[in-house]
C-alpha positions as CSV (number, residue, x, y, z in Angstrom):
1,X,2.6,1.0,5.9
2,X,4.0,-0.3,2.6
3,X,2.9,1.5,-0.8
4,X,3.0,0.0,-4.0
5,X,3.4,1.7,-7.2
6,X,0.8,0.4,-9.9
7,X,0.9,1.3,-13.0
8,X,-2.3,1.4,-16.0
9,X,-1.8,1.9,-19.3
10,X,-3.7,1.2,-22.7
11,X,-4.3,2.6,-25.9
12,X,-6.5,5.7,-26.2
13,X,-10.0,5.8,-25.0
14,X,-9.1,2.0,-23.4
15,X,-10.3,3.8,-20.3
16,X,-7.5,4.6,-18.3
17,X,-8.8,7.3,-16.7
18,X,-12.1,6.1,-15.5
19,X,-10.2,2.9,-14.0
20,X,-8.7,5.1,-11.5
21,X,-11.5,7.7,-10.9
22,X,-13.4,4.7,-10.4
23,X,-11.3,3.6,-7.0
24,X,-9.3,6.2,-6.2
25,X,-10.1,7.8,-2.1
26,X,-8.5,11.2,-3.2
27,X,-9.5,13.1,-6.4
28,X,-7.3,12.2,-8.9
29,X,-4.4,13.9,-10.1
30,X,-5.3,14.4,-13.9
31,X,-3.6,16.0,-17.1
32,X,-6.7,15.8,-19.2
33,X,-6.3,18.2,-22.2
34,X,-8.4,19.8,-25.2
35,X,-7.7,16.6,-27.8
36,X,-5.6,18.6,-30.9
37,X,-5.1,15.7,-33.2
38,X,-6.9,12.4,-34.7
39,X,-8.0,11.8,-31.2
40,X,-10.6,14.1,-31.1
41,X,-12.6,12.4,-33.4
42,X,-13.0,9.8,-30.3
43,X,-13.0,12.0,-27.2
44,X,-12.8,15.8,-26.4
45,X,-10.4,15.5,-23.5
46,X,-6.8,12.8,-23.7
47,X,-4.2,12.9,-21.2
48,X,-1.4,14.4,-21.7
49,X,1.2,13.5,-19.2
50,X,-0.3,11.2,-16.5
51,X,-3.3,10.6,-13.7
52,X,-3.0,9.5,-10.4
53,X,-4.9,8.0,-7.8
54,X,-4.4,6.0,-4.6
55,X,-6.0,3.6,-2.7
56,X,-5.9,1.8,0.5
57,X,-6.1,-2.5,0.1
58,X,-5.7,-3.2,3.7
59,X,-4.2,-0.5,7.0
60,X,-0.8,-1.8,5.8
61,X,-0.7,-1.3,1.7
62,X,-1.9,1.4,-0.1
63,X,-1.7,1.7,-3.8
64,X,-0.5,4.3,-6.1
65,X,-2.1,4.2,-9.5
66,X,-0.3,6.0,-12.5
67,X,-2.3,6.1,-15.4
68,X,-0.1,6.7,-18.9
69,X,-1.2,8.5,-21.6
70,X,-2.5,6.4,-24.6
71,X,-1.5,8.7,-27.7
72,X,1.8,7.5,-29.1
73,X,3.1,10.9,-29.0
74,X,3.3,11.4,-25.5
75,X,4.8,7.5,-24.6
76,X,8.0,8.7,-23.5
77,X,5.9,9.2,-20.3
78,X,5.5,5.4,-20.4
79,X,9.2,5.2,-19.0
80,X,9.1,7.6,-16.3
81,X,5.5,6.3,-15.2
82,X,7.1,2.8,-15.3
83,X,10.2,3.4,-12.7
84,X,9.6,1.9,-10.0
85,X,6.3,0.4,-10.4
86,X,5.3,-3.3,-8.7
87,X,2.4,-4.7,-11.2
88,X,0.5,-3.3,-14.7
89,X,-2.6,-3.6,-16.1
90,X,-3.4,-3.0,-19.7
91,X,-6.7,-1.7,-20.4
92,X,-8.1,-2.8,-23.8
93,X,-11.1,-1.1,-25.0
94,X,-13.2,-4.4,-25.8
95,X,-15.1,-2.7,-28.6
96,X,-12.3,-1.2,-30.6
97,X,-10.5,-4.3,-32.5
98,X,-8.8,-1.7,-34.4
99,X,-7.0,-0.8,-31.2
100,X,-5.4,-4.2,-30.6
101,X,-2.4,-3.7,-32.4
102,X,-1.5,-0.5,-30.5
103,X,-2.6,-2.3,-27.1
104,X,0.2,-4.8,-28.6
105,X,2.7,-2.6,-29.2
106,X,2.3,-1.5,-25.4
107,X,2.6,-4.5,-24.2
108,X,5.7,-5.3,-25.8
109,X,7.2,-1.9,-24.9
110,X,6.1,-2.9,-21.0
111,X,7.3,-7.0,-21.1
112,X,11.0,-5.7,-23.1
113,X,11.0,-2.5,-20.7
114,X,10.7,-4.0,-17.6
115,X,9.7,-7.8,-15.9
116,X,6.8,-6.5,-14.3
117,X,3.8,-8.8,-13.6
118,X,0.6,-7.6,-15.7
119,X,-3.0,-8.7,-16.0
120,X,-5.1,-7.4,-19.1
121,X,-8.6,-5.7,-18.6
122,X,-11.3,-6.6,-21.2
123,X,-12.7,-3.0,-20.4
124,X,-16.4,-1.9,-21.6
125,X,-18.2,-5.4,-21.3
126,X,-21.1,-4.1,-20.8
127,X,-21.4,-3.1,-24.7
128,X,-23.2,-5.3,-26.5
129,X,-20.3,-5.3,-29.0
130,X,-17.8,-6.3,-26.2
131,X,-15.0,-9.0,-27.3
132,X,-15.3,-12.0,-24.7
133,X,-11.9,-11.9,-22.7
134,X,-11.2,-15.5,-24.3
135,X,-11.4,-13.7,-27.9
136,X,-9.2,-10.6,-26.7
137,X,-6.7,-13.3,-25.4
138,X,-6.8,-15.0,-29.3
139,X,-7.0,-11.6,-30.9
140,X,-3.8,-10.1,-28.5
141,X,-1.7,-13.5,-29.0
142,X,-1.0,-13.5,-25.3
143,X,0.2,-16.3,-23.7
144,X,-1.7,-18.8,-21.3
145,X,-0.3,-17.5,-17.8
146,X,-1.2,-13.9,-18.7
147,X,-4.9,-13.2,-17.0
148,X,-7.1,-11.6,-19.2
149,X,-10.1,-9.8,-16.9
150,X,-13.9,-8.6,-18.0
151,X,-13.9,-4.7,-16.9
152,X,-16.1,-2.4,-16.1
153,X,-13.8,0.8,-15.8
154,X,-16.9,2.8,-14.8
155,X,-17.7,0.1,-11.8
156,X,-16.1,0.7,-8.7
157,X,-16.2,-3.0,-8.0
158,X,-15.1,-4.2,-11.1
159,X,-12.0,-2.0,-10.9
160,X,-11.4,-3.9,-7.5
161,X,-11.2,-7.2,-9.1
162,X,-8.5,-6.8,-11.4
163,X,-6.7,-4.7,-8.7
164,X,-7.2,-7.7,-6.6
165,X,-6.0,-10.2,-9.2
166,X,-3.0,-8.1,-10.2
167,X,-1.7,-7.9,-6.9
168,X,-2.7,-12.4,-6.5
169,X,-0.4,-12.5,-9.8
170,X,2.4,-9.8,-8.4
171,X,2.2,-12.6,-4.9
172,X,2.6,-15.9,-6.8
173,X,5.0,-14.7,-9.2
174,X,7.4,-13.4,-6.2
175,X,7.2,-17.3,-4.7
176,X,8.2,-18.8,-7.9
């Protein structure tokens, strides 16, 4: 059985957390703590350090999700979670344009860090207020190869499909 190491990150409230509770088969592994700075203004609970969840694809690949923290202060976890890992997803909170610039500066910790193959996840499109994934791509700068996914981070299925298309991007960029 082969396991992959996966990692998710976004800013905070992107939904980072609810991506992995959504598909994980164990309970996930969570540092959720009492929010002590600006951030509680958003949410009561951030994490802290890191979640973790894990999933079986097929009876020969199982995935390890390691969700990173979103607050700034704690992104020297960002490193540790990254060793390792096979494929990315940035989780942008669709709703939020005032979080793009810090879903940017993620992303250009992640690409300098490491040449890992990402997908982004337009997550919460099922707010009325939701960015299309073509505006997100506009607003983000990103270029054309870089798949930019509608999410649901609540929706089990929805979590598959960008699971599914990270691992189609991890595949064709390992036969170029």
């Amino acid at each position: 059985m082969q396991t992959v190491k996966m990692v998710i990150s976004g800013a905070v409230n992107a939904g980072k957390t609810e991506f992995i509770k959504a598909i994980s088969e164990i309970e996930v592994v969570s540092t959720e703590r009492r929010a002590t700075d600006d951030t509680k203004l958003i949410k009561k609970e951030t994490t802290v350090a890191m979640d973790f969840g894990r999933i079986a694809i097929a009876d020969d690949l199982v995935l390890h999700l390691f969700g990173t923290p979103g607050q700034k202060r704690f992104d020297f976890m960002w490193e540790i979670l990254s060793e390792g890992m096979l494929g990315l997803v940035i989780l942008v909170d669709s709703t939020r344009p005032e979080t793009f610039r810090e879903t940017n500066r993620i992303i250009d910790f992640f690409v300098s860090y490491r040449d890992t193959p990402y997908v982004v996840a337009a997550n919460k499109q099922d707010k009325p207020n939701a960015w299309s994934p073509d505006e997100l791509r506009l607003a983000l700068r990103l270029p054309p190869h870089v798949k930019v996914l509608p999410c649901i981070a609540s929706d089990r299925e929805s979590v598959k499909q960008v699971l599914l298309e990270l691992l189609y991007v991890i595949l064709q960029q390992s036969e170029e």
